[in-house]
N, CA, C and O atoms as a CHARMM CRD file, in Angstrom:
* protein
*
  332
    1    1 UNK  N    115.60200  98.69000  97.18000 PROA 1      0.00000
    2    1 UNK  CA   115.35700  97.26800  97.18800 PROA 1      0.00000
    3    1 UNK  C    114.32300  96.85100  96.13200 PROA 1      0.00000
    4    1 UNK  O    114.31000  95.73900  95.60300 PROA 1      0.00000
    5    2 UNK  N    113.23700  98.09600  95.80900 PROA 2      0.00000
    6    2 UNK  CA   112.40700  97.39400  94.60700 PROA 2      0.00000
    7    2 UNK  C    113.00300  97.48600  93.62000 PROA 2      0.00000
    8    2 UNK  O    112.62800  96.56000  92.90200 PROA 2      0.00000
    9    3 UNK  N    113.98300  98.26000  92.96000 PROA 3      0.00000
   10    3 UNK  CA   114.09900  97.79100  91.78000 PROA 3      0.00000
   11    3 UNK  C    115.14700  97.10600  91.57100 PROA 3      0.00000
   12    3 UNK  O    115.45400  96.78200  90.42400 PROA 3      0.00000
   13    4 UNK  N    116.07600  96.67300  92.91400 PROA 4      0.00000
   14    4 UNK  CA   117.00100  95.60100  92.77800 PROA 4      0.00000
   15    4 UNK  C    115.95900  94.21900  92.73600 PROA 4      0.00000
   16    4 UNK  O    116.25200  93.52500  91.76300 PROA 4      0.00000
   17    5 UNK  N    115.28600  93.87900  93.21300 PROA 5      0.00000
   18    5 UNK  CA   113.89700  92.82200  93.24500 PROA 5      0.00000
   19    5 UNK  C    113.34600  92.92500  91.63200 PROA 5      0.00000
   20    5 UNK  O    113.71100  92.00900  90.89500 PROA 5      0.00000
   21    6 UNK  N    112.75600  93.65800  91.23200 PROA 6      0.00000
   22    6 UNK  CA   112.29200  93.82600  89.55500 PROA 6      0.00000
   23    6 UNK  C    113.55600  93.36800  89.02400 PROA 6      0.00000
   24    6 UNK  O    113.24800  92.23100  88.66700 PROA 6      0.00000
   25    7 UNK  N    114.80100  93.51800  88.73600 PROA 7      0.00000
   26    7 UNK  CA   115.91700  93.40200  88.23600 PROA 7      0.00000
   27    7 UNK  C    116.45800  92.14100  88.33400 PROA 7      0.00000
   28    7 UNK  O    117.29600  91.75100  87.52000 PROA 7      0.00000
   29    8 UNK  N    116.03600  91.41300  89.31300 PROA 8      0.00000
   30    8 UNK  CA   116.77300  90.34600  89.67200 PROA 8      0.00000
   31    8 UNK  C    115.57000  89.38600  88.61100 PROA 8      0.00000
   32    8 UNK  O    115.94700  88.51600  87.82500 PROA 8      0.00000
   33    9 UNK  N    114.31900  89.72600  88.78500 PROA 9      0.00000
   34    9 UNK  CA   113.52600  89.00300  87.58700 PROA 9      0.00000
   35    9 UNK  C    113.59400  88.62000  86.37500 PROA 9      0.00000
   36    9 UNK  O    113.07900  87.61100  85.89300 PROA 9      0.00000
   37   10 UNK  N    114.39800  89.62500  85.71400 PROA 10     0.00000
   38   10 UNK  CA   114.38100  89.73500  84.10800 PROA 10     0.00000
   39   10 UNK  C    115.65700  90.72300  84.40400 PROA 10     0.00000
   40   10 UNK  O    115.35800  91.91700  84.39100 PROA 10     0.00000
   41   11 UNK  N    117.03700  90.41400  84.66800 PROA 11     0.00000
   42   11 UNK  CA   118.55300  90.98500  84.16300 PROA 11     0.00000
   43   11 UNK  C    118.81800  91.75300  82.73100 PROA 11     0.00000
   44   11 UNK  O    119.18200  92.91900  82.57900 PROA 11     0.00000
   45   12 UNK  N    118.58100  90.93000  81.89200 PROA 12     0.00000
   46   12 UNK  CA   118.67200  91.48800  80.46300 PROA 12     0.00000
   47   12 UNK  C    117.56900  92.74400  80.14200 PROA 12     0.00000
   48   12 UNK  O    117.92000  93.84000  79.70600 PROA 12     0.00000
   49   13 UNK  N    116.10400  92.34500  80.45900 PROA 13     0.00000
   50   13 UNK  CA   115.32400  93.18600  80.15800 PROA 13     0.00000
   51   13 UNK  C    115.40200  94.35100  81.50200 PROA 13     0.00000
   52   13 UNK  O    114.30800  94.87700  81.29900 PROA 13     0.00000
   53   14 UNK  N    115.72600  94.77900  82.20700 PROA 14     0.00000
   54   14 UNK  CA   116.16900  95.59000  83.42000 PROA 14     0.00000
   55   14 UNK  C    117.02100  96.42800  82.50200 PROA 14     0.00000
   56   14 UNK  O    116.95400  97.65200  82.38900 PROA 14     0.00000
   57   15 UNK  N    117.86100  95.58000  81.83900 PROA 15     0.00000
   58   15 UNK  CA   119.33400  96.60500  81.52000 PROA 15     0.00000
   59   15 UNK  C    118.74300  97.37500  80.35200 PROA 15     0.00000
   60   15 UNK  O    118.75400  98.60300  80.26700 PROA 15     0.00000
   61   16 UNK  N    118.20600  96.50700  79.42800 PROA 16     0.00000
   62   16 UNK  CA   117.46900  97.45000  77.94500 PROA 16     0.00000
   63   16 UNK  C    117.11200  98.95900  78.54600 PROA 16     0.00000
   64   16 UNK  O    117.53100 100.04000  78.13100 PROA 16     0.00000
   65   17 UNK  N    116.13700  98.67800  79.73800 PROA 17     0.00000
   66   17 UNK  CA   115.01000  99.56500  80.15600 PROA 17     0.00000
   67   17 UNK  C    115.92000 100.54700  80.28800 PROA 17     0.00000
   68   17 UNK  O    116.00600 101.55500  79.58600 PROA 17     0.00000
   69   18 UNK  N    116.97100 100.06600  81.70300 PROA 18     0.00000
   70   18 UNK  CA   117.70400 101.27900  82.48500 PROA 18     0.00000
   71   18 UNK  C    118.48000 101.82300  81.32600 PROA 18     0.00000
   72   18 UNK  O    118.18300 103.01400  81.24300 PROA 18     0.00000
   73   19 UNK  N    119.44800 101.45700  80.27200 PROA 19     0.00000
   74   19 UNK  CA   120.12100 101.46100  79.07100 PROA 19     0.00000
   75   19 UNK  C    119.31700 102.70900  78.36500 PROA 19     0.00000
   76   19 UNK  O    119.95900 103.38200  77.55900 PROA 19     0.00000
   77   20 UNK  N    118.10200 103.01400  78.59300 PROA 20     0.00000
   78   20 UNK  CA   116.94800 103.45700  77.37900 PROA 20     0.00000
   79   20 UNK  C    116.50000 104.40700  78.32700 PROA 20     0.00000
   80   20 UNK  O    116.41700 105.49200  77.75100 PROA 20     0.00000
   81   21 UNK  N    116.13300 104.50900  79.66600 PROA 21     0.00000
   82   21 UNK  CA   115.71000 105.35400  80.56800 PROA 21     0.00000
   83   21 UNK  C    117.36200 106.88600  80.55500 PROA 21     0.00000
   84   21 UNK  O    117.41400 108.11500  80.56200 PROA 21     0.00000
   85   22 UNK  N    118.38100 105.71200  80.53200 PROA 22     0.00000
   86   22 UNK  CA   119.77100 106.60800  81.28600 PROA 22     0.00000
   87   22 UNK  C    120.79500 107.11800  79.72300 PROA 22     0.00000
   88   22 UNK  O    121.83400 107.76600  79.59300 PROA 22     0.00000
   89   23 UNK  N    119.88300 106.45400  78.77300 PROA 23     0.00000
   90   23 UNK  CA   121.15000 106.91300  77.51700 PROA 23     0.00000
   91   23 UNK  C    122.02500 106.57200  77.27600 PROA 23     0.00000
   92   23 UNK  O    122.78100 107.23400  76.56500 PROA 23     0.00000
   93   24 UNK  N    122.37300 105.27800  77.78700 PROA 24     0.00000
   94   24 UNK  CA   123.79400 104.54800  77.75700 PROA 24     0.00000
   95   24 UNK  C    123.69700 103.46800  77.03900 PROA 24     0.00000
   96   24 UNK  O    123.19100 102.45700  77.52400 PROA 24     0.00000
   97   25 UNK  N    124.16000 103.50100  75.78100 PROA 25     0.00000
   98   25 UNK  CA   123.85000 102.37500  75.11000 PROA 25     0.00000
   99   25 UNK  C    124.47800 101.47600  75.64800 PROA 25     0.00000
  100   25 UNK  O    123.48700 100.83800  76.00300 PROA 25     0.00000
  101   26 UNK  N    125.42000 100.80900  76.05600 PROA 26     0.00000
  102   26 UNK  CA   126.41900  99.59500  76.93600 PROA 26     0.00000
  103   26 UNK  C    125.70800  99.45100  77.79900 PROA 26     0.00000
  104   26 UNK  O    125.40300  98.29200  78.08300 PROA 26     0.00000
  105   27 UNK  N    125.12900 100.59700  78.60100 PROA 27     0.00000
  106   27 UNK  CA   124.43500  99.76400  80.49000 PROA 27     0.00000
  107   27 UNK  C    123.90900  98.35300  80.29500 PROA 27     0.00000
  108   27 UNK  O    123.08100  98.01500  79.44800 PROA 27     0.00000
  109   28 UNK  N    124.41500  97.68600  81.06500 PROA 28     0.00000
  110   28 UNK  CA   123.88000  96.27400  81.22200 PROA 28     0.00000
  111   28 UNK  C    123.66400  96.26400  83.19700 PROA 28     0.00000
  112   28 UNK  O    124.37900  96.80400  84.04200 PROA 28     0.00000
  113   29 UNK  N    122.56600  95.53300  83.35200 PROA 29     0.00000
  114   29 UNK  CA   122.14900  95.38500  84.89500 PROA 29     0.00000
  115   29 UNK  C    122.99500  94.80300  84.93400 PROA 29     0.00000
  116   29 UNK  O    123.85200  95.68600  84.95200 PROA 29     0.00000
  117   30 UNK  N    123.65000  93.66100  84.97500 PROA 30     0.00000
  118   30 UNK  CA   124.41200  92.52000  85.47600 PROA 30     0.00000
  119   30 UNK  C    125.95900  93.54700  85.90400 PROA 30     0.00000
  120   30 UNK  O    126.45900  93.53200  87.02800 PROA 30     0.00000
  121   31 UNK  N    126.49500  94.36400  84.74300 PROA 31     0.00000
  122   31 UNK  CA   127.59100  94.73000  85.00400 PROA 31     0.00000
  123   31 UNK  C    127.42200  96.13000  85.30200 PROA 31     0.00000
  124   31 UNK  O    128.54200  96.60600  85.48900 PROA 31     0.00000
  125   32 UNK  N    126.46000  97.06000  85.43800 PROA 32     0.00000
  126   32 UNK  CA   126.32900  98.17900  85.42700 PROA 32     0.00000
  127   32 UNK  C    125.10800  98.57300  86.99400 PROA 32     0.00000
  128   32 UNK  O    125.36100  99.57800  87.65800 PROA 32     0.00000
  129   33 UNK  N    123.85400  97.65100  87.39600 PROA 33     0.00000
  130   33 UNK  CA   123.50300  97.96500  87.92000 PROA 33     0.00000
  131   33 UNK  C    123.70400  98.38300  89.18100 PROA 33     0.00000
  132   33 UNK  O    123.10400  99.36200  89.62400 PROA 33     0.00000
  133   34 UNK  N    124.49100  97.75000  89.82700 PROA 34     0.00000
  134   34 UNK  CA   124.94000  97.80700  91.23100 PROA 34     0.00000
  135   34 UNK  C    125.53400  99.04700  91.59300 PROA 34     0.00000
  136   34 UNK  O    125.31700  99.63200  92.65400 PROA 34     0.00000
  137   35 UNK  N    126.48700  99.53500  90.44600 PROA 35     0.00000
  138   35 UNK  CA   126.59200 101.14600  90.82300 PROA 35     0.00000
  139   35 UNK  C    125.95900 101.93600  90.36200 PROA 35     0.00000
  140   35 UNK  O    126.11200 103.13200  90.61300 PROA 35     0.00000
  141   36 UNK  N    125.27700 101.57800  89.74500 PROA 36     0.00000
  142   36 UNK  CA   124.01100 102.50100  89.07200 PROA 36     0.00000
  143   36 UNK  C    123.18800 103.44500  90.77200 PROA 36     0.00000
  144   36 UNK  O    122.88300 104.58700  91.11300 PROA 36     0.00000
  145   37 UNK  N    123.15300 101.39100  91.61400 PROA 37     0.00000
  146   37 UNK  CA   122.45000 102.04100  92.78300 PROA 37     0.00000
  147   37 UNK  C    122.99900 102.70600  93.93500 PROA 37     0.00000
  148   37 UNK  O    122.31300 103.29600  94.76900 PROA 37     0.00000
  149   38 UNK  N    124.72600 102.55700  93.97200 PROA 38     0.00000
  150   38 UNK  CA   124.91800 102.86500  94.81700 PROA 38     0.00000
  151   38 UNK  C    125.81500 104.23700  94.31800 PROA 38     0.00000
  152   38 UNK  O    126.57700 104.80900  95.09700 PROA 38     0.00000
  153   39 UNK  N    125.58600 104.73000  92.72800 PROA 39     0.00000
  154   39 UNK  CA   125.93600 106.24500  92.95000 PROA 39     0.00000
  155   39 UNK  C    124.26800 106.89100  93.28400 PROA 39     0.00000
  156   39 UNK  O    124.35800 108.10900  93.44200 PROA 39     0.00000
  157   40 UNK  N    122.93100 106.43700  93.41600 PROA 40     0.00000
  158   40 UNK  CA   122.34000 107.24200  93.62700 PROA 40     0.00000
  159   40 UNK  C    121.49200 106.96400  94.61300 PROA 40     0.00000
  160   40 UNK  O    120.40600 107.54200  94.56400 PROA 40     0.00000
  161   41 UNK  N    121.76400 105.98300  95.80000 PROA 41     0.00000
  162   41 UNK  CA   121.25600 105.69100  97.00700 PROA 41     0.00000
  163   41 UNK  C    122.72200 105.54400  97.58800 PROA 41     0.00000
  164   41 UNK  O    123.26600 104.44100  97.62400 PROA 41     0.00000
  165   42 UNK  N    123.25500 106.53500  97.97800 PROA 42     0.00000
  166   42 UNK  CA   124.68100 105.85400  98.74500 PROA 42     0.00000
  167   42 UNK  C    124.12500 105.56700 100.00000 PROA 42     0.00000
  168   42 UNK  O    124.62500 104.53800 100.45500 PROA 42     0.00000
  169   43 UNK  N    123.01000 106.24100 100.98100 PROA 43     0.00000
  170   43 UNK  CA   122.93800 105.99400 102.24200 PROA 43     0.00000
  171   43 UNK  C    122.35300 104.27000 102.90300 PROA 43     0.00000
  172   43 UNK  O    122.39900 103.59300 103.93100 PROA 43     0.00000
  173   44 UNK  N    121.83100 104.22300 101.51800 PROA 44     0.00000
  174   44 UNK  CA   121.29800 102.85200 101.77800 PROA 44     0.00000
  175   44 UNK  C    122.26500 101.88200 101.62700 PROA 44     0.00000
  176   44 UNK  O    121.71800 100.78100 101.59300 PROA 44     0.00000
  177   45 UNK  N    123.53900 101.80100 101.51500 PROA 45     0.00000
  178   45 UNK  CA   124.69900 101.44100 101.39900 PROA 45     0.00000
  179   45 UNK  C    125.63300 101.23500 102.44700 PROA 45     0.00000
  180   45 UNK  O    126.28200 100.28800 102.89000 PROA 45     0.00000
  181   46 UNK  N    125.47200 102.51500 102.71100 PROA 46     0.00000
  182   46 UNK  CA   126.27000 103.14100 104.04000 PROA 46     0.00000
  183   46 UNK  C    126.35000 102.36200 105.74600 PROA 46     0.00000
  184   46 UNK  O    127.25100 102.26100 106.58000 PROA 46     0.00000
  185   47 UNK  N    124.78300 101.88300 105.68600 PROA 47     0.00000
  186   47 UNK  CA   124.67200 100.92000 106.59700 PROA 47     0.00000
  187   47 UNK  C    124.13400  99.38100 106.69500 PROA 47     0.00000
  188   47 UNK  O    123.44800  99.03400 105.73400 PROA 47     0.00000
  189   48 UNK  N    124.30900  98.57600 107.54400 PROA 48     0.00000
  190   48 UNK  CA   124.12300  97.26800 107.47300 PROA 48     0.00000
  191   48 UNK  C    122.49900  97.31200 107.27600 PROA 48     0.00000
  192   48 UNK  O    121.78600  98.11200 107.88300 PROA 48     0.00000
  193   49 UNK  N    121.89300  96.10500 106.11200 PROA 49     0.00000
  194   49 UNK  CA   120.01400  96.42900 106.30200 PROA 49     0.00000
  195   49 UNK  C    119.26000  95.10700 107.20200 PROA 49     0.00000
  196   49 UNK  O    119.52500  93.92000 107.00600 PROA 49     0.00000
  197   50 UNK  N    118.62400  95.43900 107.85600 PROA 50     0.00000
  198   50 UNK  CA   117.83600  95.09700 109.02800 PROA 50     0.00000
  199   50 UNK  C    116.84800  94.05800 108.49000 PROA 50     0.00000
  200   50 UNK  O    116.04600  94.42400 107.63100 PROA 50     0.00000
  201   51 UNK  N    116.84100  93.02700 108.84200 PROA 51     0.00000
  202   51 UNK  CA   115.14500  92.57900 108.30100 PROA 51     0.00000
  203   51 UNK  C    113.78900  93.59900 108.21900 PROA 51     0.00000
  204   51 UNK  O    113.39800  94.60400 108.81300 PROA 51     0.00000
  205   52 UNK  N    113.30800  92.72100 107.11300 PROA 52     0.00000
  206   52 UNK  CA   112.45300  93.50100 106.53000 PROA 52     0.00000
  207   52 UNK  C    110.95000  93.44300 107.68700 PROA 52     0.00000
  208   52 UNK  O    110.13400  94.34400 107.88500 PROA 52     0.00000
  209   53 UNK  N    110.99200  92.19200 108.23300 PROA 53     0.00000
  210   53 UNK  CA   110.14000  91.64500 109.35700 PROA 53     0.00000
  211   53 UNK  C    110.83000  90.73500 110.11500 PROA 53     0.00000
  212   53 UNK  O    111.75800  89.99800 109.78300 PROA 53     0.00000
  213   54 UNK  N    110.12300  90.90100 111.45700 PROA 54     0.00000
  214   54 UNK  CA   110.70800  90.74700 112.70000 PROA 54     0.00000
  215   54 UNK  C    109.26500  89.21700 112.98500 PROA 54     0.00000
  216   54 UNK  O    108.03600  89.17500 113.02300 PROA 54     0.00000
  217   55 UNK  N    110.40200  88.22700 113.11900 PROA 55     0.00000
  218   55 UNK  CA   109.51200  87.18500 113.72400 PROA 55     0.00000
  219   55 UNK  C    109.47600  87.71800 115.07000 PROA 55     0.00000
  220   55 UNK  O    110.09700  88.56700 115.71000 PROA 55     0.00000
  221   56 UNK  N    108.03900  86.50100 115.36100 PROA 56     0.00000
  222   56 UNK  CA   107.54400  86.62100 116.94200 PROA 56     0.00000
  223   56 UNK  C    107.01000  85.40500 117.39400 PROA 56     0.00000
  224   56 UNK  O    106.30900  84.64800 116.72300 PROA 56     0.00000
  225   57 UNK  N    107.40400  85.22800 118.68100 PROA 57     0.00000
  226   57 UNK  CA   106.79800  84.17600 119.60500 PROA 57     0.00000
  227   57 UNK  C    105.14900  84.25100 119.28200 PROA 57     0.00000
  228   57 UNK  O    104.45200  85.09700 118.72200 PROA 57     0.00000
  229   58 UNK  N    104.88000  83.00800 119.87900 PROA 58     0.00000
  230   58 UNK  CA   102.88100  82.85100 119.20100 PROA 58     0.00000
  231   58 UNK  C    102.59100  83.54300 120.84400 PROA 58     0.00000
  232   58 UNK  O    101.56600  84.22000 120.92200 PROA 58     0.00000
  233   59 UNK  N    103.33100  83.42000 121.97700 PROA 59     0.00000
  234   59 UNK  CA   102.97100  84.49200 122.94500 PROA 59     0.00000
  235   59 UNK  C    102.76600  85.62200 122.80900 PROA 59     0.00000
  236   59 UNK  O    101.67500  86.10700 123.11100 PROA 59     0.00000
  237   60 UNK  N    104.03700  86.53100 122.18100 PROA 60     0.00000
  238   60 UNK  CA   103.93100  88.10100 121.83000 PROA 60     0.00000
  239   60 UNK  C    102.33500  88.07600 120.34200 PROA 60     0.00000
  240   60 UNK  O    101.45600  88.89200 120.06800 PROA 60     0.00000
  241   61 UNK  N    102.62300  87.00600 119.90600 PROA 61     0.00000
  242   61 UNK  CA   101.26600  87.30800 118.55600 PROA 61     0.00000
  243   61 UNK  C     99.98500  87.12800 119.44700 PROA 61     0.00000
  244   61 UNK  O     98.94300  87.59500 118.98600 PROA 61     0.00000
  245   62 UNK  N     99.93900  86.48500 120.71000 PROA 62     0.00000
  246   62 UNK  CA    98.95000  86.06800 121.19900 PROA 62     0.00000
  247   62 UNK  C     98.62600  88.04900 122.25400 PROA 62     0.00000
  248   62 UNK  O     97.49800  88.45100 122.53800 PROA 62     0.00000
  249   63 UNK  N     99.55900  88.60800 122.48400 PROA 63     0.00000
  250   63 UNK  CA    99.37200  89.20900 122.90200 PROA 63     0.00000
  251   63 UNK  C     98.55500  90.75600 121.98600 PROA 63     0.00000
  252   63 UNK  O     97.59200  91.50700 122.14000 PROA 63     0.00000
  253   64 UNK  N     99.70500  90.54200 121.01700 PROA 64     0.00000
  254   64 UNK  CA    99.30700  91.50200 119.88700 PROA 64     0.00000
  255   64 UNK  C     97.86000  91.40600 119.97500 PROA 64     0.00000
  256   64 UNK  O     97.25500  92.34500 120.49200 PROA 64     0.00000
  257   65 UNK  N     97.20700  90.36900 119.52700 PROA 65     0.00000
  258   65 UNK  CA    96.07500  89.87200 118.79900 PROA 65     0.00000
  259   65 UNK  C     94.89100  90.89400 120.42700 PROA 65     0.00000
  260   65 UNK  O     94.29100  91.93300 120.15300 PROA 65     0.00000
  261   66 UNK  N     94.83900  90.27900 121.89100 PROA 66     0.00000
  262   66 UNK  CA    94.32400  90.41400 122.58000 PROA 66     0.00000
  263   66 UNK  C     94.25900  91.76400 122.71600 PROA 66     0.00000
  264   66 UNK  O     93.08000  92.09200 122.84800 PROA 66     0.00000
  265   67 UNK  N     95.05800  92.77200 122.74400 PROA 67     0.00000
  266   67 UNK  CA    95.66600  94.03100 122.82000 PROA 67     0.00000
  267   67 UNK  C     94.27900  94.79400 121.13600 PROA 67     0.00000
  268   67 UNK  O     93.50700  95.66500 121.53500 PROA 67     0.00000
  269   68 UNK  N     94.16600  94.48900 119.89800 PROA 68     0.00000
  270   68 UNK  CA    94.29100  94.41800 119.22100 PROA 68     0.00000
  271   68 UNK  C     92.30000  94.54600 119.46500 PROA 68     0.00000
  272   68 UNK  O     91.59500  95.46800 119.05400 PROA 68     0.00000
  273   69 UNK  N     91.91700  93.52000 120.10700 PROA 69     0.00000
  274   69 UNK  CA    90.54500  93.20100 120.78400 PROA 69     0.00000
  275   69 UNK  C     89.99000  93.85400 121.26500 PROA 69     0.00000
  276   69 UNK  O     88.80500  94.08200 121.02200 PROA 69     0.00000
  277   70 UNK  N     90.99200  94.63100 122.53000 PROA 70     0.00000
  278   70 UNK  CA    90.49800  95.62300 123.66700 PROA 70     0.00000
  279   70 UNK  C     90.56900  97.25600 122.78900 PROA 70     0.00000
  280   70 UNK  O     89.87700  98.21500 123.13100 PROA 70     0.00000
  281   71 UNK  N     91.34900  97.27400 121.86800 PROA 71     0.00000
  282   71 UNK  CA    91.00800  98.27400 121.01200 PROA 71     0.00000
  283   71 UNK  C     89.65500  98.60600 119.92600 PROA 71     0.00000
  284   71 UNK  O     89.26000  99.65800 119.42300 PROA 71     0.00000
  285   72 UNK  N     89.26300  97.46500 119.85400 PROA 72     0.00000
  286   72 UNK  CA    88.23300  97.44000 119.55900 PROA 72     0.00000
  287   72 UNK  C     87.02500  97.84700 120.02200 PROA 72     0.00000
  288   72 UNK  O     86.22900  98.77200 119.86100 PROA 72     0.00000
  289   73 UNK  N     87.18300  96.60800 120.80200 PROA 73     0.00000
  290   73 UNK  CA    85.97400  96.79500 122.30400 PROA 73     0.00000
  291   73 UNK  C     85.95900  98.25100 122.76900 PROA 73     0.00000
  292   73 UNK  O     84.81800  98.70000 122.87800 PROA 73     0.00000
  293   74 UNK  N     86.68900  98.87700 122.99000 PROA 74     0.00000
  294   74 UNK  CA    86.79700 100.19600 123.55900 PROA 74     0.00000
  295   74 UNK  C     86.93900 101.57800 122.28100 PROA 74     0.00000
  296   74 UNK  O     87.18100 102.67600 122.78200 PROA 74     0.00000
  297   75 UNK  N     86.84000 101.55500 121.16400 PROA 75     0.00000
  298   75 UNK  CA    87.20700 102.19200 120.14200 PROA 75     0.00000
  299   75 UNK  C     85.94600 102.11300 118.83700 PROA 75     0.00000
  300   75 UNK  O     85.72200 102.85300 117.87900 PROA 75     0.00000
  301   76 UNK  N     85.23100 100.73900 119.37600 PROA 76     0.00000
  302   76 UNK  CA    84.00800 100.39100 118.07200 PROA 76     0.00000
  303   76 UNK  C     84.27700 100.58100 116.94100 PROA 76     0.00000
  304   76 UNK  O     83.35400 101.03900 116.26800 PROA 76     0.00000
  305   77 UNK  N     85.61700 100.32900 116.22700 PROA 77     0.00000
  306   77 UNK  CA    85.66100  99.62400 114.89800 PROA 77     0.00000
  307   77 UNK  C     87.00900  98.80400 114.64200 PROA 77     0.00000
  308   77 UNK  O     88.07800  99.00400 115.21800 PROA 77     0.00000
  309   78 UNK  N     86.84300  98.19400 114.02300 PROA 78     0.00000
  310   78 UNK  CA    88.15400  97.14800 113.51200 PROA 78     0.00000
  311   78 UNK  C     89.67100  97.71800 112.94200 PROA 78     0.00000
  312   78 UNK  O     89.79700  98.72000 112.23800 PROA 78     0.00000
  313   79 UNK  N     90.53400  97.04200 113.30500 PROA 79     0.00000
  314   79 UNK  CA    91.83000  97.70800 113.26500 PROA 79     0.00000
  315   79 UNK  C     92.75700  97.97900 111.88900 PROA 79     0.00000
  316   79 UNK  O     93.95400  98.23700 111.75800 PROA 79     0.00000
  317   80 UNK  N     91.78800  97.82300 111.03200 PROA 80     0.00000
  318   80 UNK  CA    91.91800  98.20100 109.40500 PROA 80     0.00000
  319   80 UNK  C     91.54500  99.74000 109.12500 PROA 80     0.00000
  320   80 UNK  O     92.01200 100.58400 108.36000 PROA 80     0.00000
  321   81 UNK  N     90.67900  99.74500 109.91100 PROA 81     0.00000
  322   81 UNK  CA    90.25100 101.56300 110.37100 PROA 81     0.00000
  323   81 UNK  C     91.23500 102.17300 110.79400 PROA 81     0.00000
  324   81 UNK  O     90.94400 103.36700 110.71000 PROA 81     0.00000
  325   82 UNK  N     92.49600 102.03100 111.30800 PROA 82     0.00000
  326   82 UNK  CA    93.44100 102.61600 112.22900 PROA 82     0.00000
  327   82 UNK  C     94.23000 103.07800 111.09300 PROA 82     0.00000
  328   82 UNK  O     94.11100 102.74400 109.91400 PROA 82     0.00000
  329   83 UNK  N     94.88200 103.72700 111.51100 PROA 83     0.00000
  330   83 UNK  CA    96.33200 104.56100 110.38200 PROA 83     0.00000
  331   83 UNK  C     97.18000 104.92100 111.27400 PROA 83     0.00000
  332   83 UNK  O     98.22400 105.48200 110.94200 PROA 83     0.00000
């Protein structure tokens, strides 16, 4: 998805790059990229893609957030510390 996203920015300059990265003087993104990605990500293909983020009720955020508190309170540091 990132370099379909970079690609979708600048089409022409995508294709130079990939064209110059892959040795193909003809590659063009517009007519070349799409199987570019799907001879070398087939699995990401293979199935339907999911949102990237999941909305939420301001209840469930309200809960998150409280949940989020008591980890704190009980843990003594902020949840940027966590991994």
């Amino acid at each position: 998805m990132p370099i379909r996203r970079l690609a979708a920015r600048d089409p022409e300059r995508a294709g130079r790059l990939f064209a110059t990265l892959l040795g193909r003087r003809g590659f063009t993104w517009q007519l070349d990229g799409e199987a570019l990605l799907r001879a070398h990500k087939p699995g990401y293909f293979s199935s339907p893609r999911l949102p990237a983020c999941t909305p939420v009720t301001a209840v469930i955020a309200e809960l998150d957030h409280d949940l989020e508190q008591e980890h704190v309170q009980d843990h003594g540091h902020d949840a940027e510390q966590r991994v």
